[in-house]
N, C-alpha and C positions, 0 to 999 in steps of 0.2 A: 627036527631036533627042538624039544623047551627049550625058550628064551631064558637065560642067565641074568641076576641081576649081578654087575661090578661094583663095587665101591669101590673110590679113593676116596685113603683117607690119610689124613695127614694133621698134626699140630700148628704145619703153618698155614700158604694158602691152599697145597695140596695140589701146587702144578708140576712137580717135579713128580707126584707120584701118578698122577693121570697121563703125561708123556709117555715116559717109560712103561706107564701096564699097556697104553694103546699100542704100543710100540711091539709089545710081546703079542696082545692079541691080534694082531692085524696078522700073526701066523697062524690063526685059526681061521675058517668058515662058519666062524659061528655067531649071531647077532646077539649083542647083548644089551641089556639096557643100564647106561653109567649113571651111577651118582656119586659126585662129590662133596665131602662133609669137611671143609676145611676147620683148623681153629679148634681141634677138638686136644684141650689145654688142662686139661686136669681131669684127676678122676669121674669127678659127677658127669662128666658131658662123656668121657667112655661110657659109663655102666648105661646112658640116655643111648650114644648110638648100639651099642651092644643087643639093647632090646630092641631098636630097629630093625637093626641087620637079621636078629633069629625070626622075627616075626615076620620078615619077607622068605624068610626060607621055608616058613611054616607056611604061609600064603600059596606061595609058587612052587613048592614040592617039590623044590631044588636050593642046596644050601650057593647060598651067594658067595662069590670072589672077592678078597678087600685085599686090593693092595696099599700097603703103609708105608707112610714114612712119617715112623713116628720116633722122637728123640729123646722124649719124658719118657724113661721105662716104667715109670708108675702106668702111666695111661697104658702101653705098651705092654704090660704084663696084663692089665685088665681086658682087653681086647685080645690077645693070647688064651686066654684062663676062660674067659667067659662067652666068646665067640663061637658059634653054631659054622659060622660059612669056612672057607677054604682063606685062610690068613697068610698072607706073603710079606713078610717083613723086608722091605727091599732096602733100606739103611742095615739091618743087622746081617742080610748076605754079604755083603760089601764093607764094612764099617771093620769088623774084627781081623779079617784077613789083611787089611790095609794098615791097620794097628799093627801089625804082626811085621808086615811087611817094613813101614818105615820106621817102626821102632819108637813110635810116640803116642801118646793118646787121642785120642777123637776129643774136639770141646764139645760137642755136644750142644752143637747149635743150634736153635730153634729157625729153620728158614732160613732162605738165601736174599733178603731184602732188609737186614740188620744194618745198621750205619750207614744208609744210603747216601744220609745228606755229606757224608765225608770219603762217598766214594766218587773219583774222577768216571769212572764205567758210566755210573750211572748219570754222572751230568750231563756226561756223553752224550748218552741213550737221548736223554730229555732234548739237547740241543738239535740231537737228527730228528727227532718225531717232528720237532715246531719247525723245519728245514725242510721236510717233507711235506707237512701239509701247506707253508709256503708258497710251495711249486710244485702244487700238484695241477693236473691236469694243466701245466702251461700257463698257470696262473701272474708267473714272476720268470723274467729272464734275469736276475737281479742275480749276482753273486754264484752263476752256475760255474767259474774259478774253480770253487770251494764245494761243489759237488764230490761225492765218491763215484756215483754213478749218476748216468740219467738213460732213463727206459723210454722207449720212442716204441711207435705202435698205432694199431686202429683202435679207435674210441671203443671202448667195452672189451680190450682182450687181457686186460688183469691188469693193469698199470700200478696204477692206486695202491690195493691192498696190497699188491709185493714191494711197493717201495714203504707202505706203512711197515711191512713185518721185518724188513731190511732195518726198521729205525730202530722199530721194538727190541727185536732179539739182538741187532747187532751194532748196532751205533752208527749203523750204515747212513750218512747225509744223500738220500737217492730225490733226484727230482724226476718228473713223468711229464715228457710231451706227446701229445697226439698227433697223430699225422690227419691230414685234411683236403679236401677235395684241390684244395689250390695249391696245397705242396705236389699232390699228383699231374696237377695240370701242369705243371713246372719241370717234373720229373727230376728234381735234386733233394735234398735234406734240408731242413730249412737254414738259413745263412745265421741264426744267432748258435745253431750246434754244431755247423764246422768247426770253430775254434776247439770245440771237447768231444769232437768224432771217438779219441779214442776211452773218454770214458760211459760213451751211448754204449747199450744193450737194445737189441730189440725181443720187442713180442709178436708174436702170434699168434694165428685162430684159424682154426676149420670154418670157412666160412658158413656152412649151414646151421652150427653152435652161437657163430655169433649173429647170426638174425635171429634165433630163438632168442638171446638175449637182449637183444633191442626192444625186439616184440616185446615183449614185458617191461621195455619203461614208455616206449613207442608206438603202441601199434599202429601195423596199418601205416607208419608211414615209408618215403624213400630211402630212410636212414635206414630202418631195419627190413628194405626191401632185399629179398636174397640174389637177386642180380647185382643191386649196389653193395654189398657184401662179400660175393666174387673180386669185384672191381676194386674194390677197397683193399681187399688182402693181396690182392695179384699183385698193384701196383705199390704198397706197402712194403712186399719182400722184393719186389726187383728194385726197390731204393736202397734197401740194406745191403743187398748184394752188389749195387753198384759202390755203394759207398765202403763197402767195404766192415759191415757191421755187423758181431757174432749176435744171433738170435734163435729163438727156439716156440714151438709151437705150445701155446698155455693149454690146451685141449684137453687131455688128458693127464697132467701133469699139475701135483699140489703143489700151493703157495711154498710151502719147505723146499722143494725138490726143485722149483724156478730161483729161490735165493741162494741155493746152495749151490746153482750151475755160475749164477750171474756174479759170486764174490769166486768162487776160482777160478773162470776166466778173465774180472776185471780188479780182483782186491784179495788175491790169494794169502796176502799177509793177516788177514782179517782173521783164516783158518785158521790160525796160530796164535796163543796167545794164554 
């Protein structure tokens, strides 16, 4: 099958409209190639992508996908009107029927990061990000009280980036310790996360994933040797299971899809809101 090009496009940064279209194509088998044009605020910069977008359909002998979320119907009719590819207006399927529905108008807002500095969300957000990088990798036992979670695990099975994206999207205050050859020798949890046993998550790894993964920052050594790999994750889930701690295998499984287990097992209020 030809390769499709996608646009998102949008007036603000144009991540709500890249979620939501990857969201819909991920029901297809089909590769496409994305590009995002955020910021596109008035007429002259439509009528500029408009003659992008035709000129790739004219290129690749296939008219391109753009999905929108555009707010200025100026821009919004231009891109309508003048646009060669397959246009998805995904604010105007949603927008008028929700009018409709509660009986008030849409303001017709530009983007979801307007008045940040006077929203408490967002102070939130900033206060978990600088809380997570913190105590990341075991950096600080300082204030884990005040943790929402903390992700326990072998070195390289996602720790990091899920408690980063826990900060990002959710306010989530997550810290990440590693388990280590002397916590195994020991065969307990380490003594500064029994007091918060029950806000640990663990991770996990196939182990033959995560010596490929070492390899690439390590080669060639014992750390990313795949018998010490076996040994690492063996005795990393029979700690969790002793201790009595829900985990799940990072392997096959996105960053969304591990935050989204780890706040309704440990912060299902977070769902809500």
């Amino acid at each position: 099958m030809t390769q499709h090009t996608v646009y998102f496009v949008s007036d603000g940064t144009g991540i709500t409209a890249e979620t939501f279209g990857n969201s819909i194509l991920a029901q297809f088998s089909v590769k496409a190639r994305h590009v995002r044009r955020p910021f596109v605020d008035n007429a002259e910069k439509a009528h500029q992508l408009v003659k992008e977008i035709n000129e790739t359909g004219v290129r690749e002998g296939q008219r391109p996908v753009v999905f929108a979320t555009l707010v200025n119907r100026e821009v919004l009719n231009v891109v309508r009107q003048h646009c060669e590819g397959l246009v998805l207006d995904m604010f105007g399927t949603f927008i008028a029927p929700l009018e409709d529905e509660f009986r008030v108008k849409s303001n017709h807002r530009v983007g979801r990061f307007s008045d940040v500095a006077k929203s408490q969300e967002y102070h939130d957000r900033i206060e978990a990000i600088n809380f997570s990088l913190a105590h990341d990798d075991g950096q600080s036992a300082r204030n884990l009280d005040s943790a929402d979670v903390i992700l326990v695990g072998v070195s390289r099975c996602g720790k990091t980036p899920t408690s980063l994206y826990l900060a990002m999207q959710h306010g989530i205050k997550a810290a990440n310790y590693p388990l280590i050859p002397e916590d195994f020798d020991r065969g307990a949890l380490p003594s500064l996360l029994v007091p918060h046993r029950k806000k640990c998550f663990g991770l996990t790894i196939d182990p033959e994933r995560l010596a490929q993964v070492r390899n690439e920052r390590r080669p060639g050594s014992k750390y990313a040797d795949l018998m010490n790999c076996h040994y690492e994750v063996r005795e990393a889930e029979t700690m969790m299971k002793k201790a009595g701690i829900s985990w799940l295998s990072s392997t096959h499984k996105s960053i969304e899809e591990i935050a989204t287990t780890i706040l309704r097992d440990i912060r299902p209020d977070r769902l809500m809101y």
